[in-house]
N, C-alpha and C positions, 0 to 999 in steps of 0.2 A: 504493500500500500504506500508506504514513502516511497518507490518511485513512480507510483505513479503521479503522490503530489507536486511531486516534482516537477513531472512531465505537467502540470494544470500548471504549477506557477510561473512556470519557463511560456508554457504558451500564454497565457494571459499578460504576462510583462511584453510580450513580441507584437500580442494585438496594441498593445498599451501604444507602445513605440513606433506607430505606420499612421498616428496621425497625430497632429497636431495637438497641442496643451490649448485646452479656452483661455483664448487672449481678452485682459481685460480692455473692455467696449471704451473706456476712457482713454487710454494708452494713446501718449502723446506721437507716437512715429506715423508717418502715413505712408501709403501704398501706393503701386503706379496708379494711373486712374483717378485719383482722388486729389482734393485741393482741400487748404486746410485753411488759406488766407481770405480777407474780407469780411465786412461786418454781419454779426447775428443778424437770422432773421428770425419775425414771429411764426409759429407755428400754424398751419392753415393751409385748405385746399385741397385736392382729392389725391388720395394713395390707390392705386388702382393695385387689389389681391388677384392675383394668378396662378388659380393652382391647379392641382389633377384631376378629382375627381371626387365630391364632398361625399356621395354615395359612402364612401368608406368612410368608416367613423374618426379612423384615422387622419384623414382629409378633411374631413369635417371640425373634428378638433381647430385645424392648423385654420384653417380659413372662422373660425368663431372665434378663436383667440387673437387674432391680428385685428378683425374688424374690433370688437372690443377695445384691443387696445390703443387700437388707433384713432378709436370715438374718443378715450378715454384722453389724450392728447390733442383734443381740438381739431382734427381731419372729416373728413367725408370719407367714404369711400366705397368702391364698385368693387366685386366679385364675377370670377369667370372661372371656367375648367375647362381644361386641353385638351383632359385625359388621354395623354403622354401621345399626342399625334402634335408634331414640330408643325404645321403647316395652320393648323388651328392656332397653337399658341403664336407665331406671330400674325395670325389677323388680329389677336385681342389684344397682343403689344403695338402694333401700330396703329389701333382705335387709341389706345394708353396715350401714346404719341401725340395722337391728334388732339387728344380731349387737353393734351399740356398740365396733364396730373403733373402733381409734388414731386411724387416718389413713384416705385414700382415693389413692389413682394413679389416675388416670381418664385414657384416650386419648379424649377427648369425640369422640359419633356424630353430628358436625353443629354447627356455630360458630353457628349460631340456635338451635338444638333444643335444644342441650343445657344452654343459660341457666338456665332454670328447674331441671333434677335439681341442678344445681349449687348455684344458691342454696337448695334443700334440704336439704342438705349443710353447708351455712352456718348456716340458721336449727339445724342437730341439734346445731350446735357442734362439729361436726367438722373438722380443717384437709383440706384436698384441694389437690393440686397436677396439673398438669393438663401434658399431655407429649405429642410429636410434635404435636399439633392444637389448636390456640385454639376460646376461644368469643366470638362478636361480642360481651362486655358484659366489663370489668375491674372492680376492687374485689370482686370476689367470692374466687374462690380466691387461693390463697396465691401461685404463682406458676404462669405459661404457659410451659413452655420448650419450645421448636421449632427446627428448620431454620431457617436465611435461605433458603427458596424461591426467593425472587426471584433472592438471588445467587450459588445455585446452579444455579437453570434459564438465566440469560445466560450462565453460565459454558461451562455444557453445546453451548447452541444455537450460544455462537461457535463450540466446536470442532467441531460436528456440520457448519458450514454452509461451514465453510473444506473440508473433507472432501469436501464437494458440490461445491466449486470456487465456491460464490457462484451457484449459476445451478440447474436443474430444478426437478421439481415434485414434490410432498409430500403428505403425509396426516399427520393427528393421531389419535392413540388418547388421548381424554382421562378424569380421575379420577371419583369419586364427584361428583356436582355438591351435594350436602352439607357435602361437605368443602374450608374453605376452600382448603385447599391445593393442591387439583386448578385452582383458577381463579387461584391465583397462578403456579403454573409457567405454567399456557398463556398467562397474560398477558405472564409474560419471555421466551417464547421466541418472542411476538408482538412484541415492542418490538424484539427483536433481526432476528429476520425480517424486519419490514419495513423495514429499512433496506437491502436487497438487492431488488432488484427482478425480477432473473430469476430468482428464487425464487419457485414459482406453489404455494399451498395448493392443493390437489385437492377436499378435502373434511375431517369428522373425526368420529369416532364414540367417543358414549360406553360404555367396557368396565370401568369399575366397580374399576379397580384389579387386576383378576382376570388370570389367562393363560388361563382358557379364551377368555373372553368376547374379551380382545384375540386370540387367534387365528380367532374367530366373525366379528369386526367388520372384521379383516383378510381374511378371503377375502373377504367384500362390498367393501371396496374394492377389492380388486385386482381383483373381476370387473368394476367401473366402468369401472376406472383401470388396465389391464395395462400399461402404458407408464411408471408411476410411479415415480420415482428415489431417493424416501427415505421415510422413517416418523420422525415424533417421538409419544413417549408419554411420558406424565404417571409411570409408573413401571415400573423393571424388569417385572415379572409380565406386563404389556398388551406391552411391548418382544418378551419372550422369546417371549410367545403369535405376535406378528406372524411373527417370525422362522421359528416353526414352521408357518405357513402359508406364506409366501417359500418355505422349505423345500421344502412338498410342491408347490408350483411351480414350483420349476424358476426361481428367480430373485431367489436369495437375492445372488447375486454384483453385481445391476446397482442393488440400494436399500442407500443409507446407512440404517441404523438407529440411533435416543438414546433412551436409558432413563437412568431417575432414579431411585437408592433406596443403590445401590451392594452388592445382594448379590451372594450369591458364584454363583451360575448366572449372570447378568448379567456377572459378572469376568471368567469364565472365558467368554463371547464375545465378550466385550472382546479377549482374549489371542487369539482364534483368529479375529480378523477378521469374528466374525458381528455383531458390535456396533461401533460407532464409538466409544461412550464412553457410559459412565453418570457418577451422581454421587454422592458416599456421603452419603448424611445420617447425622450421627454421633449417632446412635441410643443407642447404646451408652454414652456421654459423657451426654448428655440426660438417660438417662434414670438412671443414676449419679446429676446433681444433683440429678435431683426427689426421690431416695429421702431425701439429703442433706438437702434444704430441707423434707421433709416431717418427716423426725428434728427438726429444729431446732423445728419447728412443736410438736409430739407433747412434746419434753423442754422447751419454751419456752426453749430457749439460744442464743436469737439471734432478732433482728426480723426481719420480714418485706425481703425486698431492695427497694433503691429504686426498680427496672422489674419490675413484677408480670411484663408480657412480653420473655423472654429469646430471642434467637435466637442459635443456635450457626454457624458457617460452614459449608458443605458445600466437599467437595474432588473436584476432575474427577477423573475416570480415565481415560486411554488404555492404549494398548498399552505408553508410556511406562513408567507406574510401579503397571498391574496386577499386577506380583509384588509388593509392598508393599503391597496392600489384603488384610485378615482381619476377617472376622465386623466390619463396618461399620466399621472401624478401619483407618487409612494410614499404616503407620509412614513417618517423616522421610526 
């Protein structure tokens, strides 16, 4: 057993180290992109929110939290969803454009794709801050603040694979392949996985984030694989969907199941043994600072932070301390 703690603490310091420390939102350095000289202004005017897809409660959090807190600072402001097709998201950034909004929130549809609407955004002179999802190119928006993935998905797979007892076989329901963060969780809960050996992948199919699609992708496996002892998915929604195929199978009892997002249907099978454990990405917190560093941006009362990319920590959930999780938040 000490080595395998070992192997958990060596990989959780590794996820630790692949992203960024949360840089404080004050921090006088600034980044390319960003200007930090000229007189305050007052707060005021519309913050146009752009995000994915509020359907998910996940999304829905991030887009109630922003508008809130952006009412809460003296702004207006409009809501839209892409739902991760690049071609939507910039017809609703070039409406943004046009309407000569404050600011921008953008949950970007795609860490390549959505480079370009972004430096758009920049050449109109507008700040934008960019929330749960990066885009592969920095110095453009004001800041990226995200999840640690990484050190949430090792956290997750340790607990899911101790559950397993360290031994059967498995299936992945993986994310958007757009979205960088679908290939960083399955990365960590590859790095962690394979340090187990009778632990056998089955196969893994991609269901888009969605619970239909993972409940779809889930009977195709199980008709492969009827003998298969757990499920990992890239987030709650593809998790819940498995479970409800398990469900009408007749064999929800014999598959560990891990989800990642930490809402509140996920909690609550968390609590009643249909889940192993999910992970909360705090959404909520995230997406607080971007309205924050977008204010600061909009009234010019503070530089740009010294790590344009911020990640915030995610927190496991078990059965342990699922009465302490609310709307993506774990009290102490």
């Amino acid at each position: 057993m000490t080595g395998l703690l070992s192997r958990r603490t060596m990989l959780i310091a590794t996820a630790g180290s692949l992203v960024a420390a949360v840089a404080a939102c004050s921090d006088q350095s600034a980044t390319p992109g960003t200007s930090s000289g000229g007189a305050s202004r007052a707060a005021g005017g519309t913050i146009a929110i752009i995000t994915v897809n509020p359907s998910n409660p996940y999304w829905k959090a991030e887009v109630d939290t922003a508008v809130r807190e952006a009412t809460r600072l003296g702004y207006k402001t409009t809501t839209s969803a892409h739902n991760n097709k690049p071609d939507l998201q910039t017809q609703q950034v070039e409406t943004a454009i046009n309407d000569k909004v404050a600011g921008i929130i953008l949950d970007p549809a795609g860490a390549d794709e959505s480079v370009a609407i972004v430096q758009k955004i920049v050449d109109a002179k507008i700040p934008v801050v960019l929330v749960n999802a990066e885009i592969s190119q920095q110095g453009l928006a004001r800041a990226q603040i995200v999840s640690n993935n990484a050190q949430g998905a090792t956290a997750g797979a340790e607990a899911w694979a101790e559950k397993m007892g360290y031994k059967g076989s498995y299936v992945e329901l993986l994310g958007k392949p757009s979205d960088k963060n679908a290939q960083v969780r399955s990365d960590a809960y590859a790095a962690v996985l394979s340090q187990y050996p009778d632990l056998k992948k089955l196969g893994a199919e991609i269901a888009n984030w969605d619970r239909q699609e993972g409940q779809a992708k889930m009977e195709a496996l199980l008709a492969k694989n009827p003998d298969l002892n757990g499920v990992i998915a890239g987030n709650d929604e593809m998790a819940l969907g498995a479970i409800n195929a398990l469900k009408s199978a007749g064999k929800l009892a014999q598959v560990k199941v891990l989800g990642f997002d930490g809402n509140q249907d996920a909690v609550e099978a968390v609590k009643k043994d249909e889940m192993v454990a999910t992970v909360v990405q705090p959404i909520v917190k995230g997406t607080t600072l971007a309205i924050e560093e977008l204010n600061r941006a909009i009234t010019n009362t503070g530089s740009a932070p010294a790590q344009e990319k911020q990640a915030l920590e995610c927190v496991l959930v078990t059965k342990e301390n699922a009465d302490k999780v609310n709307n993506f938040e774990v009290r102490p």
